[in-house]
BAPA-300352 format. One record per residue (C-alpha): residue in three letters; x, y, z. Coordinates in steps of 0.001 Angstrom, whole numbers, padded with zeros to 6 digits, always signed. Layout:
REM BAPA-300352
ALAXYZ/...
This chain:
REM BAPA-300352
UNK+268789+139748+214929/UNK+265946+137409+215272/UNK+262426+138348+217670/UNK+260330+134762+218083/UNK+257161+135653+219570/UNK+256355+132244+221559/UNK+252131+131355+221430/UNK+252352+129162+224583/UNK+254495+130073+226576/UNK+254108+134243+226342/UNK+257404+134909+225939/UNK+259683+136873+223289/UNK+263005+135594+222574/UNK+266023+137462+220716/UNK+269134+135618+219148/UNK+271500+136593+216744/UNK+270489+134455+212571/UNK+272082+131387+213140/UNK+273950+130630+209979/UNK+272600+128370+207022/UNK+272355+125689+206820/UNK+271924+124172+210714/UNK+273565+126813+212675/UNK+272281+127816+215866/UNK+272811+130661+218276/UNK+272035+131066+221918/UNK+269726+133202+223000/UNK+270272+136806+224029/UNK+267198+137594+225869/UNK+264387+135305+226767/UNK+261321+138020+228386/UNK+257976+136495+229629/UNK+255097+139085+228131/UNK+252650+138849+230813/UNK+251058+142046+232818/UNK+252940+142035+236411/UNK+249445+140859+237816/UNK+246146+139172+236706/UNK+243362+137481+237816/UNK+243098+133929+239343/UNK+242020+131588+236481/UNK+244285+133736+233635/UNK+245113+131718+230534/UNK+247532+134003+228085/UNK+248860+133385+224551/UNK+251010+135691+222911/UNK+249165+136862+219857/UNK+250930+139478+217838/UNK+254409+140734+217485/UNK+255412+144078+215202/UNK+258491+145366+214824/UNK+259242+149430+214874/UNK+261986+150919+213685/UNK+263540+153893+214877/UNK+262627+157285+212856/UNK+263136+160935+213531/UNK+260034+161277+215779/UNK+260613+157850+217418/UNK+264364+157426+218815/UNK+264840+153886+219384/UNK+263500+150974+217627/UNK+260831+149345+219791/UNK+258607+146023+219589/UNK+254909+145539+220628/UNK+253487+142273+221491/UNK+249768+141080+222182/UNK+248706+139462+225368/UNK+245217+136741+224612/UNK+243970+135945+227840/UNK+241496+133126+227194/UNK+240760+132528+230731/UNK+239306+134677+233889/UNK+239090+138359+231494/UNK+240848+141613+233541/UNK+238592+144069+233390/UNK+241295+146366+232369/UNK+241812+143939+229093/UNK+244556+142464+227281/UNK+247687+144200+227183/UNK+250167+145412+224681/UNK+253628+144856+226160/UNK+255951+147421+224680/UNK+259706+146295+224838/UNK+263232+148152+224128/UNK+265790+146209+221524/UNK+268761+147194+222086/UNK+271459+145956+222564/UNK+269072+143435+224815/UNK+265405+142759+225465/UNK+264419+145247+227995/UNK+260196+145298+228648/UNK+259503+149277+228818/UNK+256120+148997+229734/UNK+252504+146761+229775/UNK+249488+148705+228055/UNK+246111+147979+229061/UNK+243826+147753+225714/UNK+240242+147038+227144/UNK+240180+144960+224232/UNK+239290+141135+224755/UNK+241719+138432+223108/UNK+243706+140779+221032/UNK+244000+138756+217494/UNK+245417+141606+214874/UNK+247356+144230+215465/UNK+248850+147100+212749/UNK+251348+149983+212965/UNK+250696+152691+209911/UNK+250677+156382+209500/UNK+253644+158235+208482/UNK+256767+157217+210843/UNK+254174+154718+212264/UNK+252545+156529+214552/UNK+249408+154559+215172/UNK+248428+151371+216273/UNK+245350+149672+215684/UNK+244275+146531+217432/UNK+241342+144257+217984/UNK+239850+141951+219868/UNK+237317+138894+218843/UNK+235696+138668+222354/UNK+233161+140567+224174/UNK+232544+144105+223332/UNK+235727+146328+223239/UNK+235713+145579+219663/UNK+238628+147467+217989/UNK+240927+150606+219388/UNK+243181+153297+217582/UNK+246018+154069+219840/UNK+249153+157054+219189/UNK+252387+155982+220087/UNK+253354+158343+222640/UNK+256718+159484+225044/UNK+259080+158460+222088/UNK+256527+155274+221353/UNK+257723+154246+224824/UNK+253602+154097+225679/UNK+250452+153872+223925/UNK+247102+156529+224398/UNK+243834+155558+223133/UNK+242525+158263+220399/UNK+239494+156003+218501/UNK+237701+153094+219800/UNK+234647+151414+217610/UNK+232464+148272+219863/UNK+230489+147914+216553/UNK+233367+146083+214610/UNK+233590+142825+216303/UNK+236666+139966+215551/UNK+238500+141597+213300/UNK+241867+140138+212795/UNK+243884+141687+210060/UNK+244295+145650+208981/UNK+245878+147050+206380/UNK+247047+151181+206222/UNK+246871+153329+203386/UNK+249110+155941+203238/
């Protein structure tokens, strides 16, 4: 199965490999990633797409996706949408980060537990969150305003 994370148009797209070497495949699912509402003036660009697999503390394989919104900023932040995969696309649920512009996101600790994302505008800085309910929802447990734009991370285990 293939997961395209579109920059432009926020949306997430599944399809089945087409086959080598010019094959294609229609799409299965094709899910806009934008919060149910916003402010007037909004500009979003998906930004991040990671992929978790299903373990003994987390049931279901799940994907998480970043929201940018580079326009009129929700005070509530950027959000994380958190989506089902199967058999279809199904959105689960829209996390708000407080984080501005999410650029990076990571999963890491054993079975994945945590997330950590940042933003690179104004001062939310970067957030630690526990995937919670299954990983069906996220719950803030570490936020630092001191590290500004970071983009990448990297977990040691």
């Amino acid at each position: 199965m293939l997961y395209a994370l579109h920059e432009l148009s926020s949306t997430l797209t599944q399809q089945i490999i087409p086959s080598p070497p010019n094959g294609t495949t229609p799409l299965i699912a094709n899910m806009s990633i934008l919060p149910p509402t916003f402010p007037s003036g909004s500009d979003f660009h998906a930004g991040e797409i990671l992929i978790a697999e299903a373990s003994p503390s987390f049931p279901q394989p799940l994907i998480y996706v970043s929201n940018r919104n580079t326009g009129n900023v929700d005070p509530r932040g950027d959000t994380i949408a958190i989506f089902a995969v199967e058999p279809k696309l199904r959105l689960l649920t829209q996390f708000y980060t407080g984080l501005d512009q999410i650029r990076g996101m990571q999963l890491g600790g054993p079975e994945k537990e945590f997330l950590i994302a940042a933003g690179v505008a104004g001062d939310a800085g970067t957030i630690v969150m526990k995937r919670v309910e299954g990983g069906t929802n996220l719950e803030i447990i570490a936020q630092n305003t001191e590290i500004a734009q970071r983009s990448s991370f990297v977990w040691l285990n």
